[in-house]
C-alpha positions in Angstrom: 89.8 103.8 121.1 89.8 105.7 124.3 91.9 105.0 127.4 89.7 102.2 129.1 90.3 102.7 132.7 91.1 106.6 133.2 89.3 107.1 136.5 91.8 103.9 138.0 94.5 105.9 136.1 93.9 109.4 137.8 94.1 108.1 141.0 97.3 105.6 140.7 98.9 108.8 139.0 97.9 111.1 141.6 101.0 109.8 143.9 103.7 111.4 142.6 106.4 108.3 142.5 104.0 106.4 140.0 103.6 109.8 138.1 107.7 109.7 137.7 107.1 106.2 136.5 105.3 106.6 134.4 107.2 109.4 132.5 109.9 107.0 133.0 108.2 104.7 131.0 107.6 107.4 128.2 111.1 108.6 128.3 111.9 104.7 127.1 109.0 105.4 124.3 110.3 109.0 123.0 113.5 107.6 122.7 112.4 104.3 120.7 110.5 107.0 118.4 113.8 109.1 118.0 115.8 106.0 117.0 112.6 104.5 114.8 112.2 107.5 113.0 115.5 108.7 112.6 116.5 105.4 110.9 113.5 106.1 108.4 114.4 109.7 107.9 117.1 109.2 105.3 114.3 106.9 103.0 112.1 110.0 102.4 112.4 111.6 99.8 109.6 114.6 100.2 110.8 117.7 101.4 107.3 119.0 103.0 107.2 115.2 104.9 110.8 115.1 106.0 110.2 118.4 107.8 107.7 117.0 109.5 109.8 113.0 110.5 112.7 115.9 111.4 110.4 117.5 113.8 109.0 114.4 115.3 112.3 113.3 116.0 113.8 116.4 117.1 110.7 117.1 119.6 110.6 113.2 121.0 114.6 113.8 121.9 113.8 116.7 123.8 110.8 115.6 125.6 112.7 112.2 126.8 114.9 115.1 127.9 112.1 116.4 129.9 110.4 113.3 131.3 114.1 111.3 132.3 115.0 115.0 134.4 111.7 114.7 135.9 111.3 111.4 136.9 114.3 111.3 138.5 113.0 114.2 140.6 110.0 112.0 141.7 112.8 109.3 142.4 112.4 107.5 139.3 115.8 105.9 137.1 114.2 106.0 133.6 117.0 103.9 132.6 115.7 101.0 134.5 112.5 101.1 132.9 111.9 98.3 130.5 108.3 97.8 128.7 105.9 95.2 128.8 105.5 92.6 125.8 102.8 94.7 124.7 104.8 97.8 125.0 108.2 96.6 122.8 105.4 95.0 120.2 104.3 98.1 120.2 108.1 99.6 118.4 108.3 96.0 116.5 105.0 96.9 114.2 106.3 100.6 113.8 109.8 99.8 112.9 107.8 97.4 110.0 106.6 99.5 108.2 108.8 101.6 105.8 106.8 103.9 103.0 105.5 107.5 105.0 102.8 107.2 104.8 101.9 104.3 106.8 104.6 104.5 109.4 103.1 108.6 109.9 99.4 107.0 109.6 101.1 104.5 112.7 102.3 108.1 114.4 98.9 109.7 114.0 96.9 106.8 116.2 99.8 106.9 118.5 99.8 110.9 119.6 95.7 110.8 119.8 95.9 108.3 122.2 99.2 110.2 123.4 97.4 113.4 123.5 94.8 111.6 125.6 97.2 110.6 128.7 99.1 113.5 128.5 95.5 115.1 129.6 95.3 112.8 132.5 98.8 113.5 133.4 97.8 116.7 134.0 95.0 116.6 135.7 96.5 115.2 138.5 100.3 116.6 138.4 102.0 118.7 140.6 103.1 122.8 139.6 106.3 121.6 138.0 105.5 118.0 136.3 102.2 120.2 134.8 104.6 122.9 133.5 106.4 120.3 131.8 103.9 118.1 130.2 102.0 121.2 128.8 105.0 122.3 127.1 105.1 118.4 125.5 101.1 118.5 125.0 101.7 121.9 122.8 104.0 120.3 120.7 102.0 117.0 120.3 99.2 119.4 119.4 101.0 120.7 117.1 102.2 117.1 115.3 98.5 116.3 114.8 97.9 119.6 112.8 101.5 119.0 110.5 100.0 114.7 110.3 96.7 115.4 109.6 97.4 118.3 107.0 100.2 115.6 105.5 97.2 113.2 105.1 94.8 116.0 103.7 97.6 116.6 101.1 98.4 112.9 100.6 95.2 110.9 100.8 93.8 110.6 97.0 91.8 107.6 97.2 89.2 105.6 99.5 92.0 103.0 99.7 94.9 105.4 100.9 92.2 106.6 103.1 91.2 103.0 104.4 94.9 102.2 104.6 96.1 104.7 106.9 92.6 104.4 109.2 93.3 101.1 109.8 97.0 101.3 110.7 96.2 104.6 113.1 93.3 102.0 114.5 95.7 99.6 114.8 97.9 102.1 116.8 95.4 103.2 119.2 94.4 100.0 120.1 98.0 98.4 120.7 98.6 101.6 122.7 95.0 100.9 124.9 96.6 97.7 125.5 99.8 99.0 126.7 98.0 101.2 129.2 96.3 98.5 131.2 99.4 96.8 131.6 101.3 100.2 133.0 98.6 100.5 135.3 99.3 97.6 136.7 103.1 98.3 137.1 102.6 101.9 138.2 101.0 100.4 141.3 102.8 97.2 141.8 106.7 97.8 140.7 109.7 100.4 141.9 111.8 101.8 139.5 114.6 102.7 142.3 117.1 105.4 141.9 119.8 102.8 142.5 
């Protein structure tokens, strides 16, 4: 599912404050993802896959890095942020499920719709917040090449196949959800520096 309202999100993203809000809010996501994922880490067992958990964990810590530095430039305090129903749901279903292959089938729907805003973001960011989120776009590229080649290697039946589809679905969708309600809190709330 595509983002639903991206013309609405360009131009409340445009002003720079609810740009640092809303990689405030993403700093809060990165970091759920570095605590999710780490805690599944020690449960798998293949080599070639925990390269690639290491890497999404490794890479979520140092984007929150990142966003948290830059949002407080834009007068944002990350810390303040706190999600939406939709948005802590969101971490509930992920920390359910516990085999690799369907939490990274979860992962997959989440960086395509990721992949998606971070497109927006910088279509509309200044110099330095565009240096920053192409660095993080280049990195989510490339966790959908080391995802999609862990499915090629992985996915040996119709049902696998099916299985994973419909969590990544599942993903996308949730995360659609999410954005309508950020939308309506980029424009509406402060995240102070105080």
């Amino acid at each position: 599912m595509s983002i639903r309202n991206p013309e609405k999100l360009k131009q409340i993203l445009s002003v720079p404050e609810n740009l640092g809000k809303a990689l405030s809010r993403h700093t809060y996501g990165m970091l759920s993802w570095v605590n999710l994922f780490g805690a599944k880490l020690a449960s798998v067992d293949c080599i070639e896959t925990k390269i690639i958990v290491s890497r999404i964990v490794a890479d979520n810590a140092k984007h929150s890095k990142l966003f948290s530095d830059r949002a407080k430039e834009l007068g944002q305090n990350p810390q303040l942020y706190k999600p939406p129903e939709i948005g802590q749901e969101i971490y509930d279903i992920l920390d359910t499920y516990t085999d690799p292959y369907s939490f990274l089938s979860y992962a997959l729907g989440s960086l395509v719709h990721f992949r998606k805003l971070l497109e927006i973001y910088i279509s509309v960011a200044d110099p330095r917040s565009q240096k920053i989120l192409l660095e993080v776009k280049k990195d989510v590229e490339d966790h959908l090449l080391m995802l999609r080649g862990y499915f090629r290697s992985q996915t040996d039946s119709n049902s696998k196949k099916n299985h994973a589809e419909a969590i990544k679905t599942l993903a996308e969708d949730k995360y659609t959800e999410r954005e309508e309600q950020e939308i309506i809190w980029y424009s509406l709330h402060n995240v102070s520096k105080n």
